[in-house]
C-alpha positions in Angstrom: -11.0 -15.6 -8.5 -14.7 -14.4 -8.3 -16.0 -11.7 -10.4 -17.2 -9.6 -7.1 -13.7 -9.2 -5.6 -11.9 -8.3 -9.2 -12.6 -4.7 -8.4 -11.2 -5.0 -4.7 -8.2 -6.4 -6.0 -7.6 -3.8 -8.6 -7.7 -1.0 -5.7 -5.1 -3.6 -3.7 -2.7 -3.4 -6.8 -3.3 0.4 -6.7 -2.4 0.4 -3.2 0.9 -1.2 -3.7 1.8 0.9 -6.2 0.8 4.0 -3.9 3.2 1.7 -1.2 6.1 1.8 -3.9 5.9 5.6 -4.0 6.1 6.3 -0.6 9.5 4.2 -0.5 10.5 6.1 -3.2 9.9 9.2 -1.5 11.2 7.8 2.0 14.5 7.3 -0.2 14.8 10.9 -2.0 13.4 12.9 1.3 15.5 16.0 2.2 13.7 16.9 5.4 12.1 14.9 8.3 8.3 15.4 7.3 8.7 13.8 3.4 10.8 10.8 5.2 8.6 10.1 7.7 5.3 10.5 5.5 6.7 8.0 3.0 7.1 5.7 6.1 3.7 5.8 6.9 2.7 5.3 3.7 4.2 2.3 2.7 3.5 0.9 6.1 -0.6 1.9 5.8 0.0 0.1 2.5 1.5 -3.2 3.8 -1.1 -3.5 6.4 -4.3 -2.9 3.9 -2.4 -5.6 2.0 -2.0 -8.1 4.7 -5.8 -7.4 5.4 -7.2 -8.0 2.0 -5.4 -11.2 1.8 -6.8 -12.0 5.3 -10.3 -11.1 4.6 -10.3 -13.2 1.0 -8.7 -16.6 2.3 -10.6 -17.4 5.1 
């Protein structure tokens, strides 16, 4: 791994994490709006991830 894209990857793992959260609050949501916000967010978070791969392997 080069030193450059440590810091990149870092903000990745963060991102996942963020990903994780918005399942989690997908999973406790009470209304609409909380449900459909953690949707989005663990989507937005499984795309940046699929993108970061793409732009580092190719």
């Amino acid at each position: 791994m080069k030193n450059d894209l440590l810091g990149y990857w870092v903000i990745v793992g963060l991102l996942i994490l963020l990903g994780c959260v918005g399942i989690l609050v997908s999973a406790k949501a009470t209304d609409t709006a909380m449900e459909v916000f953690g949707l989005v967010l663990a989507a937005f978070a499984v795309f940046f991830s699929y993108f970061a791969i793409h732009r580092t392997h190719r």
